[in-house]
C-alpha positions as CSV (number, residue, x, y, z in Angstrom):
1,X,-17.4,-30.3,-10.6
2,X,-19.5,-27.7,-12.2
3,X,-20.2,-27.5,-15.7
4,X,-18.9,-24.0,-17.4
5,X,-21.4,-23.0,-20.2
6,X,-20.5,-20.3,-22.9
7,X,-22.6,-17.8,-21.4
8,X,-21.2,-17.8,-17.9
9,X,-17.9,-18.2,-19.6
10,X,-18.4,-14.4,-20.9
11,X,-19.9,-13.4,-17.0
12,X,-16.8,-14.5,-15.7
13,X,-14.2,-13.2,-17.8
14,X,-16.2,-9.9,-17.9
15,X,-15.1,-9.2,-14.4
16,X,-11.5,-10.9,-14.2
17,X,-10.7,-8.8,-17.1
18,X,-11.3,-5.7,-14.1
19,X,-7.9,-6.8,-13.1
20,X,-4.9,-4.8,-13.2
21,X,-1.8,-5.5,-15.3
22,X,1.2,-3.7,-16.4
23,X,0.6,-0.7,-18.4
24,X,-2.8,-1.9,-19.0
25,X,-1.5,-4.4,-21.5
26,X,-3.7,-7.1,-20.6
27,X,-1.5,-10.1,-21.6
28,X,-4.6,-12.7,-20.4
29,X,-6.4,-14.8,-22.5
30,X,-9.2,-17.8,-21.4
31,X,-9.9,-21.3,-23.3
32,X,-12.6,-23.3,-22.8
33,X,-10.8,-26.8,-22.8
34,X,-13.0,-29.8,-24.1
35,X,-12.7,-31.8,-20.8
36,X,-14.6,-29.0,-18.9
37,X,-11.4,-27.3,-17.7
38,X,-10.7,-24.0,-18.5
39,X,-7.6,-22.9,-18.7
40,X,-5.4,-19.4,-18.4
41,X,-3.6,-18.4,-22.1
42,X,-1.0,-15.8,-22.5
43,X,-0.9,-13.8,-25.5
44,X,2.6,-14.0,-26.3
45,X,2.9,-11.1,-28.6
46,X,1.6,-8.8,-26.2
47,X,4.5,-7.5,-24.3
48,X,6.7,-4.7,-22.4
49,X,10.1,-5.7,-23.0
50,X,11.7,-2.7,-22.2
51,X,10.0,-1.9,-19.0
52,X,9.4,-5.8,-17.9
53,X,12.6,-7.1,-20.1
54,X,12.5,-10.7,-18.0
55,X,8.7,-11.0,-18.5
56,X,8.4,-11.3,-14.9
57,X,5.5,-8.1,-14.6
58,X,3.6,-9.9,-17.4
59,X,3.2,-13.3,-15.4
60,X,2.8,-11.6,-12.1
61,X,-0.5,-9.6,-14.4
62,X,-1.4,-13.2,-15.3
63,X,-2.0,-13.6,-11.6
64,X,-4.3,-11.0,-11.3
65,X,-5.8,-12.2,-13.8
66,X,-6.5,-15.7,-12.0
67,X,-7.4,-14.0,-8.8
68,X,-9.7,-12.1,-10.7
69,X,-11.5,-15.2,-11.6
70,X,-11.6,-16.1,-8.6
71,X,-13.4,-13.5,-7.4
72,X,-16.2,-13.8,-10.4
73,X,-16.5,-17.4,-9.8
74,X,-16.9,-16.7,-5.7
75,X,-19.9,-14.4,-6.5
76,X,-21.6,-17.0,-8.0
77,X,-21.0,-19.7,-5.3
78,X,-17.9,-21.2,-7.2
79,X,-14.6,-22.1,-6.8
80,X,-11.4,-22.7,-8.4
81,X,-9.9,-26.8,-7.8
82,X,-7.4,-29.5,-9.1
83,X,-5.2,-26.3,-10.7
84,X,-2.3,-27.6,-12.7
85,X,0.9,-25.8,-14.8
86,X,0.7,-26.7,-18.1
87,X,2.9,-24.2,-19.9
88,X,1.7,-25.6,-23.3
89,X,2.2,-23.7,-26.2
90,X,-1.3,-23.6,-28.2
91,X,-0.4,-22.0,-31.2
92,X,2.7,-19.0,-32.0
93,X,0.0,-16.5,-30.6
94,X,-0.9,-18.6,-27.5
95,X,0.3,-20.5,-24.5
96,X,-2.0,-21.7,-21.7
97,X,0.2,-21.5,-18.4
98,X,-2.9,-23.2,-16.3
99,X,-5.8,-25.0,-16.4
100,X,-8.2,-25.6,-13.8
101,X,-11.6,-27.4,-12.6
102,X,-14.4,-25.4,-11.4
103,X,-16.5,-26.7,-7.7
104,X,-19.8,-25.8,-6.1
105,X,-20.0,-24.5,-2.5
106,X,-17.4,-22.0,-1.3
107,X,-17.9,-19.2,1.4
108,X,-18.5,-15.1,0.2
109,X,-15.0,-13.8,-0.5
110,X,-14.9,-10.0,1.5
111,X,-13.1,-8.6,-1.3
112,X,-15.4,-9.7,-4.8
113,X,-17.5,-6.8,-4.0
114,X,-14.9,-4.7,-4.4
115,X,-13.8,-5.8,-8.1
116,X,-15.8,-3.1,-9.6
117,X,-14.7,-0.4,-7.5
118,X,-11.0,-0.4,-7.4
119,X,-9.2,1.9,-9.9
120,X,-5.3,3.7,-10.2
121,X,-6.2,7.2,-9.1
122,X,-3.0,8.8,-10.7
123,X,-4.7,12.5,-9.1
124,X,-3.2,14.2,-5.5
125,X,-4.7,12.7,-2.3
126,X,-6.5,15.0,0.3
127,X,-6.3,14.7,3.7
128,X,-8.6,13.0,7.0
129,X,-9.9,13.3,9.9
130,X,-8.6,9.9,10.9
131,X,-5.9,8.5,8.9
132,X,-4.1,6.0,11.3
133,X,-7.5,3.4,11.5
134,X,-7.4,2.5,7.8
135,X,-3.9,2.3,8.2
136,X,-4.1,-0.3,11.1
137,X,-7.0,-1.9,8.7
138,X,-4.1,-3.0,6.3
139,X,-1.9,-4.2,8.6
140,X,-4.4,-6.6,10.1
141,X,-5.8,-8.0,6.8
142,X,-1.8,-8.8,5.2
143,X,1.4,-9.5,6.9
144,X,2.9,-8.6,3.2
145,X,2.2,-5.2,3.3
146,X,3.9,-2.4,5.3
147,X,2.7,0.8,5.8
148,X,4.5,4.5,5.8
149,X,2.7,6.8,7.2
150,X,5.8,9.4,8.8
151,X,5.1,12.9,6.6
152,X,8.5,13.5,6.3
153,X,9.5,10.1,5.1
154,X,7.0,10.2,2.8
155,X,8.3,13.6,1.4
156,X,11.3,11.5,1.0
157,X,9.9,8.8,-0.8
158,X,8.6,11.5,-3.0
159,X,11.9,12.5,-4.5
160,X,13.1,8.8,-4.5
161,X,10.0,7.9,-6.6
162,X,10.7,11.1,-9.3
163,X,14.6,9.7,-9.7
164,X,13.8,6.6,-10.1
165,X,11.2,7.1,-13.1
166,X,13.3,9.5,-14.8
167,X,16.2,7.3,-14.2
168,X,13.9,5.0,-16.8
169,X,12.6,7.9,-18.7
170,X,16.2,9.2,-19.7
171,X,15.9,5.8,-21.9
172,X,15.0,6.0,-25.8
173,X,13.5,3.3,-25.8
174,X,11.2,3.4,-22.8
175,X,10.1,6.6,-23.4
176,X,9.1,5.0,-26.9
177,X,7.3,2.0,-25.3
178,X,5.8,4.2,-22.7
179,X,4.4,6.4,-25.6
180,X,3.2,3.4,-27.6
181,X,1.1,2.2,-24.5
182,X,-0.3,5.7,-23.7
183,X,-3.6,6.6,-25.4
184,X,-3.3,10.6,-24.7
185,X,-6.0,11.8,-27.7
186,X,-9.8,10.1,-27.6
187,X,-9.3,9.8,-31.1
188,X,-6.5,7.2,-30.4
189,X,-8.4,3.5,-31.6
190,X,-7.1,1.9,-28.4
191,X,-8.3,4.8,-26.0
192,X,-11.4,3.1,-24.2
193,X,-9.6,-0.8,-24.9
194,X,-6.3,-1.2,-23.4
195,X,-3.1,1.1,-21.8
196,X,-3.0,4.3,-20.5
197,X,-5.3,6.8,-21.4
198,X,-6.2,10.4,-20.4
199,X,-8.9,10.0,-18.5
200,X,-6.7,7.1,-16.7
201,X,-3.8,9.2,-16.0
202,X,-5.5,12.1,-14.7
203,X,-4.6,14.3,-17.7
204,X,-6.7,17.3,-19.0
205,X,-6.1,17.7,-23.2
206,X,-3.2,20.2,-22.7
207,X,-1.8,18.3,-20.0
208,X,-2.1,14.9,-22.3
209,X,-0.6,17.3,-25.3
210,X,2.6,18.4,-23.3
211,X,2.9,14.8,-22.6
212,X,3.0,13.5,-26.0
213,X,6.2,16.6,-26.7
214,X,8.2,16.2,-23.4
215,X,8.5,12.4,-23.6
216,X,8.6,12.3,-27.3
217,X,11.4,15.1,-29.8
218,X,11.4,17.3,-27.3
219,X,12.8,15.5,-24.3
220,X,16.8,15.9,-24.9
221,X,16.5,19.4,-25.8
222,X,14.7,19.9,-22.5
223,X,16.8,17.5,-20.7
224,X,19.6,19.4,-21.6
225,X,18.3,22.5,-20.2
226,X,17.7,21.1,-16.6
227,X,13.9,21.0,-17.6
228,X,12.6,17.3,-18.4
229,X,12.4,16.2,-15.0
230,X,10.7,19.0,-13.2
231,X,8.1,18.5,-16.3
232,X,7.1,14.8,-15.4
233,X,7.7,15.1,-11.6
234,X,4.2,13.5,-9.5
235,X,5.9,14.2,-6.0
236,X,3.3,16.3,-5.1
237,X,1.0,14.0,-5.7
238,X,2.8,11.6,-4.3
239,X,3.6,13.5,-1.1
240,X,-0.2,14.3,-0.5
241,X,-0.7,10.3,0.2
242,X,-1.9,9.0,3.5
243,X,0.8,6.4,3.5
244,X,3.4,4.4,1.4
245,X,2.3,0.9,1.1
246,X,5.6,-1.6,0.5
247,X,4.4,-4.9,-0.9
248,X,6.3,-7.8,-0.3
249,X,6.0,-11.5,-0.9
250,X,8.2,-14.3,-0.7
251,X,12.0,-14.5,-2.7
252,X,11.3,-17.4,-5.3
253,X,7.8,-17.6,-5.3
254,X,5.6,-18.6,-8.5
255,X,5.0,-15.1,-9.9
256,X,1.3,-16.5,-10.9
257,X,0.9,-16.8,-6.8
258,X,2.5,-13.1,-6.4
259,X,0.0,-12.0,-8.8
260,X,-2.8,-12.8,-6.9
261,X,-1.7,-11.8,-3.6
262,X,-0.5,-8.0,-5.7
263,X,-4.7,-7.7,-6.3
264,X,-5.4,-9.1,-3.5
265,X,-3.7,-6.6,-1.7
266,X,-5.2,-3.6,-3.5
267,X,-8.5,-4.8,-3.3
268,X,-7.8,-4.5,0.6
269,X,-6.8,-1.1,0.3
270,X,-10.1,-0.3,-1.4
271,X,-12.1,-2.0,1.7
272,X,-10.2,0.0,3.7
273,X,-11.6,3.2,2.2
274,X,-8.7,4.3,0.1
275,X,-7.4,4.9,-3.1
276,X,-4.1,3.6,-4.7
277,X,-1.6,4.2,-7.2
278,X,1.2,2.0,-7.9
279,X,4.9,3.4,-8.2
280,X,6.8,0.1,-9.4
281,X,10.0,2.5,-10.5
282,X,10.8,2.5,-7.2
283,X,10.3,-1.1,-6.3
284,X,12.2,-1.5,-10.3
285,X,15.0,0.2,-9.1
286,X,17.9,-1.4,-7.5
287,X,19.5,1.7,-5.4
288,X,16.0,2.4,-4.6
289,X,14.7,-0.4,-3.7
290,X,17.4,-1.0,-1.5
291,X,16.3,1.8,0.7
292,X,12.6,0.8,1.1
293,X,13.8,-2.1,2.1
294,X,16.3,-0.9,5.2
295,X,13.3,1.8,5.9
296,X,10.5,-1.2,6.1
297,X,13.2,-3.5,7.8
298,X,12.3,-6.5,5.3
299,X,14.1,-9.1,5.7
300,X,16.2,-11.3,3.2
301,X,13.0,-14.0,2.8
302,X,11.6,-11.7,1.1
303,X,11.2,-9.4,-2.0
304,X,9.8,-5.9,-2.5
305,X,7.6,-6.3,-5.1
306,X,5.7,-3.0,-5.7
307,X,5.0,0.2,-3.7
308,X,2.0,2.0,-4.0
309,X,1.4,5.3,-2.6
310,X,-2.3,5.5,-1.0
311,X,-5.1,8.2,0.3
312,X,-8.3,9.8,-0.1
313,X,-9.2,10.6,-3.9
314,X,-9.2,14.7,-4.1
315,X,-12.5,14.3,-5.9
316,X,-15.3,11.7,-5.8
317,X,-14.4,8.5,-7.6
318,X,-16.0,7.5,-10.4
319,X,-14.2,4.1,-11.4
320,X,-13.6,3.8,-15.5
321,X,-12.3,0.6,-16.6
322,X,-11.0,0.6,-20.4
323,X,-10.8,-3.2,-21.3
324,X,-10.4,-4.9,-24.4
325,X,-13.6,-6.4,-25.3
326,X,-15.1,-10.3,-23.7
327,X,-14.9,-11.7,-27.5
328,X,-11.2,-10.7,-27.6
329,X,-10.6,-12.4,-24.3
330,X,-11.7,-15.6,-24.9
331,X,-9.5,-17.7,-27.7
């Protein structure tokens, strides 16, 4: 085994905090445990019960969270060994859900240099020369994910995605969560720590302002009038993609293990050249989800997890990370 000291402690967590979770919550915590091991914590207070009411995003984010060590540890010849559950409450704030030992000698990973890299890009996609070889890419690196790439399908998909959210969004209380995790003024106190900020949902300040009104009072006036959902649409954003991306991963599997295979997967997207932007409503939603699954042909084994909608950024990207700080991280 090798020993982890403080210092590489706040190295590693540095980068597995780069991984993604729902809403940006960041529900993963790290403890140095006295016998060397360290183990994965969730902060049990920090939730998003109305979109993720079963808790079931918030483990899958925990996953991430693992893979993402992973990764840091593989960049510095390491490796994760001897993992065990524990599930052990630590405290009414915090319960590790794993612990693990940490090894010398482990081949580069192909994907930790991409840790850094990979971002949501919430903007419209532009179009290639070549779109079909990053395409094939995917489908070579993971049998879990399935790729759209028919334009009018994807038009399709477009509207599917816009019901489904504002299926969500007609709730009071999600638009009230949804508000409570979006950081849509750089004065907010959270706006470079944790959710979804501006700059992370492609907003400009008037953009961000008419945000703040149409999913806050004045949604049900403008509901009423036919006009809430033509306001928050992204299907032409979501049109412009190269290709729908369907990920799917074993029904029953430890959520932890999904997790890992989620970043994973978007990691591969980034080596293939492209950009990603989850659209869970549509995975969320059981009408909806339904279809993708008789348009990918996915059989009973398995579950569609997420769908992301992937391209080439409109603009150069220039990947921001808001993250709560290292000392926060590690408890």
């Amino acid at each position: 085994m090798s020993e982890l000291t403080p210092d590489l402690l706040r190295e590693l967590v540095a980068e597995a905090r780069l991984a993604p979770s729902v809403h940006n919550i960041q529900p993963t915590r790290w403890r140095l445990l006295g016998d060397g091991r360290l183990a994965l914590v969730d902060a049990t207070w920090v939730r998003a019960p109305v979109a993720d009411p079963a808790g079931h995003d918030v483990l899958v984010s925990h996953g991430a969270a693992l893979e993402g060590m992973s990764l840091a540890l593989n960049r510095r010849g390491l490796a994760i060994t001897a993992m065990t559950t524990i599930e052990q409450p630590l405290s009414p704030q915090f319960a590790a859900l794993c612990s693990f030992a940490v090894r010398q000698g482990v081949l580069p990973d192909p994907l930790a240099g991409h840790v850094a890299h990979r971002m949501t890009w919430r903007g419209k996609f532009a179009g290639a020369p070549d779109q079909a070889a990053p395409l094939v890419q995917l489908a070579v690196a993971r049998d879990d994910l399935i790729c759209i790439g028919d334009r009018r399908t994807i038009a399709d998909i477009a509207g599917w995605a816009d019901q489904a959210e504002f299926s969500f969004v007609r709730g009071d209380d999600y638009r009230a969560e949804l508000l409570e995790w979006m950081r849509l003024s750089p004065s907010h106190p959270h706006y470079l720590l944790d959710g979804l900020n501006r700059d992370a949902l492609a907003m400009n300040a008037v953009e961000a302002t008419a945000a703040r009104y149409v999913l806050g009072g004045l949604f049900k006036p403008l509901d009423r009038l036919g006009l809430a959902a033509s306001l928050l649409s992204d299907s032409a954003k979501t049109a412009s993609a190269a290709a729908i991306v369907l990920f799917c991963r074993p029904v029953g599997e430890d959520p932890l293990t999904t997790g890992r295979h989620f970043y994973r997967s978007w990691l591969e997207i980034d080596r293939a050249g492209l950009a990603a932007c989850p659209i869970s409503a549509l995975a969320d939603h059981p009408d909806f989800n339904d279809r993708l699954r008789k348009l990918g042909k996915i059989g009973t084994d398995l579950r569609l997890v997420n769908v992301f909608r992937i391209g080439w950024p409109s603009k150069p990207l220039k990947p921001r990370h808001f993250r709560l700080p290292v000392d926060r991280l590690i408890v």
